[in-house]
C-alpha positions as CSV (number, residue, x, y, z in Angstrom):
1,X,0.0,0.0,0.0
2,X,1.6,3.6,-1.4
3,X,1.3,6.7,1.0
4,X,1.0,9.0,-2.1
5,X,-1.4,11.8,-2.0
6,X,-4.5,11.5,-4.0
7,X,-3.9,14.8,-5.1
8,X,-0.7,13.9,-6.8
9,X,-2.2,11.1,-8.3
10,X,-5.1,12.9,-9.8
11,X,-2.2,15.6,-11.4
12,X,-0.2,12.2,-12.9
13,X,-3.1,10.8,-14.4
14,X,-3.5,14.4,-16.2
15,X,-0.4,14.9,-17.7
16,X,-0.3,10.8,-18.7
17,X,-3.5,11.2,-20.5
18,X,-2.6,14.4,-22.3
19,X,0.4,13.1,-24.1
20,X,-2.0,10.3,-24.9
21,X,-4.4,12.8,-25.9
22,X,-2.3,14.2,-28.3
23,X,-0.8,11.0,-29.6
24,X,-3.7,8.7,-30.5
25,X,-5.7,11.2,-32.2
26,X,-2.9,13.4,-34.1
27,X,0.4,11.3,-34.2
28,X,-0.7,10.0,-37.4
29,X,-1.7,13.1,-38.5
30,X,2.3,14.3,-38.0
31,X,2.9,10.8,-39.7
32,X,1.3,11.6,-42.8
33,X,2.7,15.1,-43.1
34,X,6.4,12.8,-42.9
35,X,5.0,11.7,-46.8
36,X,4.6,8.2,-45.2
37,X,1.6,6.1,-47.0
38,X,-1.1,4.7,-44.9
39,X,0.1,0.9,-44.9
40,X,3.6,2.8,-43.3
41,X,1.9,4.3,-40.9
42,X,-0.3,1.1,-40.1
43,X,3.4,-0.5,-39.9
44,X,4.7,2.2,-37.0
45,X,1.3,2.7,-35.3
46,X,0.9,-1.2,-34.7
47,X,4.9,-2.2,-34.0
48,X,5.2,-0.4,-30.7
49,X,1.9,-2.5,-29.7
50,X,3.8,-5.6,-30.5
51,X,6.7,-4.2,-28.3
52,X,4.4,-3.5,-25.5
53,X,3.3,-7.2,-25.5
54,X,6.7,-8.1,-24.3
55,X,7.7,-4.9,-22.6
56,X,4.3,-5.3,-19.9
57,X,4.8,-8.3,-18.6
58,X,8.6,-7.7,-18.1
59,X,8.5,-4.4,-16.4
60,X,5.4,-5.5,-14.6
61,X,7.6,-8.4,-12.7
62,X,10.2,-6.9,-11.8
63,X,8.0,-4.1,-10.7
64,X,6.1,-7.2,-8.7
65,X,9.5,-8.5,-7.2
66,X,11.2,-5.3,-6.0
67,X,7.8,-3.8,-4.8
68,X,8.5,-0.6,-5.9
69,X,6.3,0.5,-8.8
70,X,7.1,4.0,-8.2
71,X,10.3,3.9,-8.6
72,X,9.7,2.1,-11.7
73,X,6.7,3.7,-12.9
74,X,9.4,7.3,-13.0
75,X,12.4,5.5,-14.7
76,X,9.6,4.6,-17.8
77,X,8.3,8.0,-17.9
78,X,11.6,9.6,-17.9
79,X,12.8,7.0,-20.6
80,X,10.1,8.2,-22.4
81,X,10.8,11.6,-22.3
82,X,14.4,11.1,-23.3
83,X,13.0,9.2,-26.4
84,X,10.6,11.7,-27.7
85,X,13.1,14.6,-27.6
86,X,14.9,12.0,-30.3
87,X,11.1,11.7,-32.0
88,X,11.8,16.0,-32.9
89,X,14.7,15.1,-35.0
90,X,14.3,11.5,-36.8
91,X,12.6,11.7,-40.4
92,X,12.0,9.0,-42.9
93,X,10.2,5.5,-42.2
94,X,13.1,3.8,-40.1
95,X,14.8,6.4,-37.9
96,X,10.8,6.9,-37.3
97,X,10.0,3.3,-36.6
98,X,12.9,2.9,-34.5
99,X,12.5,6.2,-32.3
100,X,8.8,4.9,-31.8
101,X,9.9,1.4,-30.6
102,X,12.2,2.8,-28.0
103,X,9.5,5.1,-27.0
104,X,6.7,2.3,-26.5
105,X,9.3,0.3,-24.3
106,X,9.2,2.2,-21.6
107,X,5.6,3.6,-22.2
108,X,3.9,0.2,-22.2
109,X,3.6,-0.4,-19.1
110,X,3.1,3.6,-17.6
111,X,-0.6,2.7,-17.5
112,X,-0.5,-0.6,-15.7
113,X,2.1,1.1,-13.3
114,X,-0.1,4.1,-12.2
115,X,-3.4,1.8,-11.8
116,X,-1.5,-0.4,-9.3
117,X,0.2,2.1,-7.4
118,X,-3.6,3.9,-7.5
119,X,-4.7,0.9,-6.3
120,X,-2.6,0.0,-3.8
121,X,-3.2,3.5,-2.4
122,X,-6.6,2.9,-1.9
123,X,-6.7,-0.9,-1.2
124,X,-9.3,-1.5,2.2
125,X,-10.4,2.3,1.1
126,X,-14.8,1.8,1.4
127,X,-16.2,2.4,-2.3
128,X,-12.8,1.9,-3.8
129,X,-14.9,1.8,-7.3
130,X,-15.5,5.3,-6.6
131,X,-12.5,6.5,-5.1
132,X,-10.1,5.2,-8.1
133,X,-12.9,6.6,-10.3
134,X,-12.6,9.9,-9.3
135,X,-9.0,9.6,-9.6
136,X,-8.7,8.4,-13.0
137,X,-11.2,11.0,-14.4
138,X,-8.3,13.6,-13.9
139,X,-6.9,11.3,-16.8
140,X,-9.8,11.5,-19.2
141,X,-9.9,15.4,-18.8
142,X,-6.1,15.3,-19.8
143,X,-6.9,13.6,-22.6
144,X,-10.0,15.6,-23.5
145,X,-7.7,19.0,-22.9
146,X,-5.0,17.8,-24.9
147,X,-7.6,16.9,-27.9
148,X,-8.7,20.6,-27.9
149,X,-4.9,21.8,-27.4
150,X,-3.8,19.5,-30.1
151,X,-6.7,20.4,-32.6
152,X,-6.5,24.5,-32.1
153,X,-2.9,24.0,-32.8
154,X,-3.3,22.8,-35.9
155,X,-5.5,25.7,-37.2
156,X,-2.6,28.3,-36.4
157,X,0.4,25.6,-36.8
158,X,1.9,22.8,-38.8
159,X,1.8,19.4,-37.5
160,X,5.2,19.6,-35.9
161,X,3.2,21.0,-32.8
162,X,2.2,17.5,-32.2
163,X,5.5,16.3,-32.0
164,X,6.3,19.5,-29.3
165,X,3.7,18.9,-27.3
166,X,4.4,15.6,-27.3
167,X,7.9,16.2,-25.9
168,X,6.3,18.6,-23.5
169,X,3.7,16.5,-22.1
170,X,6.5,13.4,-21.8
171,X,8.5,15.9,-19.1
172,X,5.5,17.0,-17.1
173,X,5.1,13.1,-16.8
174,X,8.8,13.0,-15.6
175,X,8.0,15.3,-13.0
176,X,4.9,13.9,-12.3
177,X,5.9,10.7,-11.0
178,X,9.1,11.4,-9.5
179,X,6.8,13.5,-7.4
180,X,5.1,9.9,-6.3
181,X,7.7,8.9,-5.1
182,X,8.4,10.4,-1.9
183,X,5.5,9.5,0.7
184,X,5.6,5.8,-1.2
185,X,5.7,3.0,1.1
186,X,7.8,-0.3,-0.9
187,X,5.8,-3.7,-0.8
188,X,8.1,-5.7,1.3
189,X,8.8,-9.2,-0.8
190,X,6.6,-12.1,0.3
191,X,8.1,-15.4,-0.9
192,X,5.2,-17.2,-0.2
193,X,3.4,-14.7,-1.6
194,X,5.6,-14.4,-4.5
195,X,4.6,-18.4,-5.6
196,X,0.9,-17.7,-5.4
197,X,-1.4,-18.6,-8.2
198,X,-4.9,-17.4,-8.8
199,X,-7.8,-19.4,-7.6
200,X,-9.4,-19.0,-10.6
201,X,-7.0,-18.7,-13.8
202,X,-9.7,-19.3,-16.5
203,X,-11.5,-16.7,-15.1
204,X,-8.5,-14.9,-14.8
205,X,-7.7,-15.2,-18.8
206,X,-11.1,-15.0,-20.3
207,X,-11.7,-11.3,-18.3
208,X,-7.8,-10.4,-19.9
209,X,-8.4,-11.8,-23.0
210,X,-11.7,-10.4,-23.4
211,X,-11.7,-7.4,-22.4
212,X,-8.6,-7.2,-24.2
213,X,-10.7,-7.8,-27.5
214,X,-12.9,-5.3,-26.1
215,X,-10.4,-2.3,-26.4
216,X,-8.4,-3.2,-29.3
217,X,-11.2,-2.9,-30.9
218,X,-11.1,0.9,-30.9
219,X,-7.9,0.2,-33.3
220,X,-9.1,1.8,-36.3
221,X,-11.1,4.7,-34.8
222,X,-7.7,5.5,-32.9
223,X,-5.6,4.8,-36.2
224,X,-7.8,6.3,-38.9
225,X,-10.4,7.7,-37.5
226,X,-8.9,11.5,-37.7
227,X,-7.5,10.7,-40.5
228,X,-10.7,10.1,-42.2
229,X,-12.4,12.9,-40.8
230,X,-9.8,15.1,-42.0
231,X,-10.2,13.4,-45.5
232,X,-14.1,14.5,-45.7
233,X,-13.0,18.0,-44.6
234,X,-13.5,18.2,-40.8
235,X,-12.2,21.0,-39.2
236,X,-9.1,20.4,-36.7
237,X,-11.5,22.3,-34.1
238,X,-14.4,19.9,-34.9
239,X,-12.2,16.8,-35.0
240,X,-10.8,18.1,-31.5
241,X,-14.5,18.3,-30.2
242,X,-15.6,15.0,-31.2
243,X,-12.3,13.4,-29.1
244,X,-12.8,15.8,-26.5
245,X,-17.2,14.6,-26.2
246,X,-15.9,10.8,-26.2
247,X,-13.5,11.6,-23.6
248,X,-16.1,13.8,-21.4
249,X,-18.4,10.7,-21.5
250,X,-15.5,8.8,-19.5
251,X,-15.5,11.1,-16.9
252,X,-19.3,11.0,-16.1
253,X,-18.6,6.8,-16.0
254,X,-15.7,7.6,-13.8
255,X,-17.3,10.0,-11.6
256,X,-20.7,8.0,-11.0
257,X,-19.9,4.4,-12.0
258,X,-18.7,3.5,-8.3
259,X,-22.1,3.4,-7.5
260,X,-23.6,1.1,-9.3
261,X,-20.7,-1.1,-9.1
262,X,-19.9,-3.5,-6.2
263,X,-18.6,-6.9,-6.1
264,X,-17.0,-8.7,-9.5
265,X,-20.2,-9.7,-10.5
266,X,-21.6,-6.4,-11.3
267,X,-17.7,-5.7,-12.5
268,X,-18.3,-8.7,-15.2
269,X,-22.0,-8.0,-16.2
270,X,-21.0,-4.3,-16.4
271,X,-17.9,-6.0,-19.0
272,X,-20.5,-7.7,-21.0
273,X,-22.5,-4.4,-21.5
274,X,-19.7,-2.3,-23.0
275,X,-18.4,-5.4,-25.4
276,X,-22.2,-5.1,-26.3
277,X,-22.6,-1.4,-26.7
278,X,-18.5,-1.5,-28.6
279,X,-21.1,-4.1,-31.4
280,X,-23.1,-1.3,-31.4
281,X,-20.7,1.4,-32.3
282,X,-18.5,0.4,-34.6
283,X,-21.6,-1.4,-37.1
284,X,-23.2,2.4,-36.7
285,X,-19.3,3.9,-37.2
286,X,-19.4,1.7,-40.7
287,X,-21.8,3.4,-42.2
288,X,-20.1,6.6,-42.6
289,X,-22.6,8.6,-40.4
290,X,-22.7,12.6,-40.7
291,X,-21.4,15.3,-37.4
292,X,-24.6,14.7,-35.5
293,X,-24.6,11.0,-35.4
294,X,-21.1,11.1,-34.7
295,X,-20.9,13.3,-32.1
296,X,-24.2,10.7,-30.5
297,X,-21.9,7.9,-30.9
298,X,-18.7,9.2,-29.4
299,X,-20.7,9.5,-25.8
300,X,-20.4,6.1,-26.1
301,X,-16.8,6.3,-25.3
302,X,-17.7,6.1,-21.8
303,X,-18.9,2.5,-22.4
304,X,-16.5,1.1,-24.6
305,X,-13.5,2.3,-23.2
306,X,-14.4,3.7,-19.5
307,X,-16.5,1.4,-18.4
308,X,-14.2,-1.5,-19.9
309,X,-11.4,0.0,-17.9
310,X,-12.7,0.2,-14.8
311,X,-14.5,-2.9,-14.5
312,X,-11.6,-4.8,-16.1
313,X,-8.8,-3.6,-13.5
314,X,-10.9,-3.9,-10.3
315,X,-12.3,-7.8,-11.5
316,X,-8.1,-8.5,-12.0
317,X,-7.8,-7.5,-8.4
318,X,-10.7,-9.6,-7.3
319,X,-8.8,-12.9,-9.3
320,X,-5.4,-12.3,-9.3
321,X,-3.6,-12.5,-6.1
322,X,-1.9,-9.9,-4.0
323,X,2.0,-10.8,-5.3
324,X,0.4,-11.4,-9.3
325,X,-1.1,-7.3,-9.1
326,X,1.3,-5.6,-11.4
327,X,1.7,-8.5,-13.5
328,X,-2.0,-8.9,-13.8
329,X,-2.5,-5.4,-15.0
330,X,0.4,-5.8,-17.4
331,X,-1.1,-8.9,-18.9
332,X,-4.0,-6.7,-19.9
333,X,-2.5,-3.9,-21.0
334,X,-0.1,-6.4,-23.2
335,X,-2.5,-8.2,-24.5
336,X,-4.8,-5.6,-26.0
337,X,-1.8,-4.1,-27.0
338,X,-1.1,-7.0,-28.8
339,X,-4.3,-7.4,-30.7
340,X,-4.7,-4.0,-31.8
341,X,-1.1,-4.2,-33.0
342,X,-2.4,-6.9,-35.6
343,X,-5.9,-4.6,-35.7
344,X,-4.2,-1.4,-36.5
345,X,-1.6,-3.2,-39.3
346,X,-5.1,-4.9,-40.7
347,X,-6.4,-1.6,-41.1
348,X,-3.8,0.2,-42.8
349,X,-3.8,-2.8,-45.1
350,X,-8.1,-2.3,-45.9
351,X,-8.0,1.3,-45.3
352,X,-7.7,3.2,-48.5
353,X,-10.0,0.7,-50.4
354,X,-12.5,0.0,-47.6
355,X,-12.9,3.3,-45.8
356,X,-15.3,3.3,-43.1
357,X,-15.9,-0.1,-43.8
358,X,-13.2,-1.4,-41.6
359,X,-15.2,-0.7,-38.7
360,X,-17.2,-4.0,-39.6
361,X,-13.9,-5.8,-38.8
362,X,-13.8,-3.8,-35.5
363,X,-17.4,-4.7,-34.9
364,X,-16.4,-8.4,-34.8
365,X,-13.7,-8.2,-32.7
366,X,-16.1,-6.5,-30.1
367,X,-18.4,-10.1,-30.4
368,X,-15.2,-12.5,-30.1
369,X,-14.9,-10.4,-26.5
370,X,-17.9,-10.2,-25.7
371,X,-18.3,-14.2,-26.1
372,X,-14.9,-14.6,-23.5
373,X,-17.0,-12.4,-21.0
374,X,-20.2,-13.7,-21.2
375,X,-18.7,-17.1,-19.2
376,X,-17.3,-15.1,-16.8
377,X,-19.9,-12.7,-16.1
378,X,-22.2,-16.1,-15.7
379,X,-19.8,-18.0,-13.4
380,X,-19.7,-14.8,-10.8
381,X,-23.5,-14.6,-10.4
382,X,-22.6,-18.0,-8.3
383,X,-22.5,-16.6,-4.5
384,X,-20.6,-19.1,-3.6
385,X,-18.1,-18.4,-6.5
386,X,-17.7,-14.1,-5.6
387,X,-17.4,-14.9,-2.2
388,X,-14.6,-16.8,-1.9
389,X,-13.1,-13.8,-4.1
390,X,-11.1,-11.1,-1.5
């Protein structure tokens, strides 16, 4: 359990989300401006997911072993950091590539890092749900702050803004989490601890696996999606706006979700809702719908994604033991990594000749996770199953 301040917390989450806030949506924007074709940038978008599949688990146990994911949660950021101030100079497909592979080493696993030492912080804490859900929201208004920062930029600048608030964004994260550090309490080493294995590892994989499915299925919205808009002549305020609604929709599930949640049952049915509303989404995203319907379907977000994430995170504490956390969280964050790697190459592939079309693709990938959970979700609705959960 971590002593760090909520407050300090709240501000990492922030500055981690903008830099993704400015990544997912623009980076290939800045990618396209490098003259790179669109099955190029499928290639760089989807490698450092591939590296992340590796990188995870790796950093996630050691971080397990030495019990101090602070510590290693500021050596990634700064790492990352180091490695977009190289992203400002490299130009052409490989010094590209190879800038973003370093880069996604040590950003992989940020995520998993923060939610664990978030976690830990608030472990015995009464609505926990709630408590880490008013934490993380801080995240989603990063994100939503950096979609309008990053879009308004590119009405007054070129696309090299992305890359420099990128690099600005990797420092405050730096900062950020060296600041975690101090008032962090170490997880002493259990041994015993250390060779503990879940009670329940199928349940264990199908919640990873298909809630993995679940977000990778946002591949080509996060790959293409701006990139499409800005195709059909959408404004870089408008394109902004519609990131910035999808993101505002996560923080209403953050802020109120805790409520209706309690227990991993209601964690696991709440699973199954978002793999069926992520159906939903991406069959209506297909059809090439115009601003309004568009700007209906990106409250959503707070379904597919949000509610994904936060029921995902606290059922993995419920089945993974207490030595397994950080790997646990890794695994997850690997493995949709992993799939929307192949995801994201798939749709460079199928993008310039299917368009919106690909989002049938995504659409079906939603299903396959939303079969994985469905067990799951039915198995915890046994009392005597969830209680014997911690």
């Amino acid at each position: 359990m971590t002593g760090v301040p909520t407050g300090r917390l709240s501000l990492l989450y922030a500055i981690l989300f903008f830099e993704l806030g400015v990544n997912l949506p623009f980076f290939p924007l800045w990618l396209q401006a490098q003259s790179l074709e669109s099955d190029a940038i499928g290639i760089i978008l989807a490698t450092p997911l591939l590296v992340r599949v590796v990188a995870n688990p790796v950093v996630g146990a050691l971080a397990d072993r030495s019990g101090r994911i602070a510590v290693a949660l500021t050596l990634c950021a700064m790492l990352v950091a180091a490695g977009t101030g190289l992203l400002t100079v490299a130009r052409g497909f490989w010094p590209i590539l190879l800038v973003v592979i370093a880069i996604a080493l040590a950003q992989g696993p940020l995520i998993a890092l923060a939610d664990v030492m978030t976690l830990g912080r608030l472990a015995g804490a009464p609505r926990s749900e709630l408590a880490y859900g008013r934490i993380r929201l801080w995240g989603s208004l990063g994100f939503a702050a950096a979609n309008l920062a990053a879009g308004w930029s590119l009405e007054w600048f070129s696309t090299d803004a992305i890359v420099v608030l990128l690099l600005v964004s990797a420092i405050l994260t730096a900062v950020a989490a060296a600041r975690c550090i101090t008032g962090a309490v170490n997880r002493p080493r259990d041994d015993a601890q250390s060779a503990a294995w879940p009670a329940h590892p199928l349940l264990l994989v199908c919640t990873i696996a298909g809630a993995a499915f679940v977000q990778a299925s946002h591949a080509a919205f996060y790959g293409f999606g701006t990139l499409h808009w800005q195709a059909i002549g959408t404004s870089g305020a408008a394109m902004g706006g519609l990131w910035a609604l999808g993101v505002l929709s996560e923080v209403v599930v953050f802020s109120c979700l805790g409520y209706r949640m309690n227990g991993a049952a209601s964690a696991a049915g709440l699973l199954v809702a978002s793999a069926a509303t992520a159906i939903l989404r991406w069959g209506a995203m297909s059809r090439d719908p115009d601003l309004s319907t568009l700007m209906c379907l990106q409250v959503t977000q707070g379904l597919t994604f949000g509610a994904t994430h936060l029921a995902s995170i606290f059922l993995l504490t419920r089945l993974a033991p207490g030595s397994m956390q950080a790997r646990a969280q890794a695994w997850l964050a690997g493995g949709w990594a992993g799939v929307m790697a192949v995801l994201t190459t798939l749709s460079g592939r199928l993008y310039e000749s299917w368009g919106e079309q690909i989002y049938l693709v995504m659409a079906a990938v939603a299903a396959v996770g939303l079969l994985l959970l469905l067990p799951v979700a039915f198995a915890l609705r046994a009392p005597r199953l969830e209680n014997r959960l911690p």
